[in-house]
C-alpha positions in Angstrom: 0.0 0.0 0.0 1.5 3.8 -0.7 1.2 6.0 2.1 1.7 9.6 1.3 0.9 12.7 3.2 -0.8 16.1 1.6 -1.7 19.0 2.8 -5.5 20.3 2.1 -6.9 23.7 3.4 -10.1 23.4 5.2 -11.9 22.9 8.8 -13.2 19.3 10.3 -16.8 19.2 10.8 -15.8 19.2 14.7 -13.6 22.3 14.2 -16.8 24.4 12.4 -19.0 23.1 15.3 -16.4 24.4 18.1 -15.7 27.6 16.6 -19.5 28.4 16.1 -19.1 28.6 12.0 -23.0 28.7 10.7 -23.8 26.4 8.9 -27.2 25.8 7.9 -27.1 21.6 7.7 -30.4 21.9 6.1 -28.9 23.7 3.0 -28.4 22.3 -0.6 -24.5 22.6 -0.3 -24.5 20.5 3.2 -26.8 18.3 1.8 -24.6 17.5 -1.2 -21.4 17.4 1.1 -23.6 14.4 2.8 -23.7 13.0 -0.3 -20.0 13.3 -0.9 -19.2 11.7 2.1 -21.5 8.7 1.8 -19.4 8.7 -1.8 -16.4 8.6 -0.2 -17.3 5.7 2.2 -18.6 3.4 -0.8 -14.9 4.4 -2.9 -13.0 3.5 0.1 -15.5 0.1 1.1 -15.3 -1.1 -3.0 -11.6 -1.2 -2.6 -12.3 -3.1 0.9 -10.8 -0.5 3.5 -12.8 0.1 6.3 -12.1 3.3 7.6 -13.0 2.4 11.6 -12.6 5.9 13.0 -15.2 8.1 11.3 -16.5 11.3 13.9 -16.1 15.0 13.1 -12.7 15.3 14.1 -11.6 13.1 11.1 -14.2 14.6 8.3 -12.3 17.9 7.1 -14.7 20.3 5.0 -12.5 21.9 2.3 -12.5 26.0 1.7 -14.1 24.7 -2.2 -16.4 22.2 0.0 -15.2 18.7 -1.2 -15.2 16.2 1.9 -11.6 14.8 3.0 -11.4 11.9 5.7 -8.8 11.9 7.7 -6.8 9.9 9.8 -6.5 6.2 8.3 -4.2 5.1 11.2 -6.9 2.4 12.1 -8.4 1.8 9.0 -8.6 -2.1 8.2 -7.5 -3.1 4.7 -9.2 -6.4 4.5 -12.7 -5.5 5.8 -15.6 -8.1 5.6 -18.6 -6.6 4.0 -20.3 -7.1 7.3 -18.1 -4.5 8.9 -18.3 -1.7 6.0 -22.5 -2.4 6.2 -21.6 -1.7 9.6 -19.4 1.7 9.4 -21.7 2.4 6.4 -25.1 2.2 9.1 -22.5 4.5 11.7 -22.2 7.1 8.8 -25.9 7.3 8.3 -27.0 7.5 12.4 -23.9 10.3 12.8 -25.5 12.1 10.0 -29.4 12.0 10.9 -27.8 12.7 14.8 -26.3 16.1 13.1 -29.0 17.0 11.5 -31.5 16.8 14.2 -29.1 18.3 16.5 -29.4 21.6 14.1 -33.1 21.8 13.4 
């Protein structure tokens, strides 16, 4: 596997929450950055990675709003498809929990 290292301008969805950014999660560009995300999850799970560490502090909002996970320390390269239903389900509750959080 290549590891590499890049640098990306941006603030994690934790870092917007702590430093009172507004966002409106109810707004077509949030919406669509859900949409990215759940993207990014299915790119990651068709290859069989499992990322095993997804929360706000690791899902970095970019200053052109593309989603960028971070943190793949724990990630598991040789996930069953049981566990990426799994992280997949974990996305979805984390995302319905933000939203109703900001209704």
């Amino acid at each position: 596997m290549q590891r590499f290292l890049t640098y990306r301008h941006g603030l994690t969805l934790r870092g917007a929450h702590t430093q009172g950014e507004p966002f409106d999660w109810h707004s077509r560009t949030h919406r669509a950055l859900d949409g990215q995300l759940l993207a990014v999850l299915d790119s990651i799970h068709s290859f069989g990675i499992c990322h095993r560490d997804l929360h706000q502090g690791n899902i970095l909002v970019t200053s052109d709003d593309h989603i960028v996970l971070l943190d793949f320390a724990g990630a598991d390269l040789e996930s069953t498809a049981e566990d990426r239903i799994a992280e997949r389900r974990h996305m979805a509750m984390l995302l319905s929990l933000r939203a109703s959080c900001h209704a």
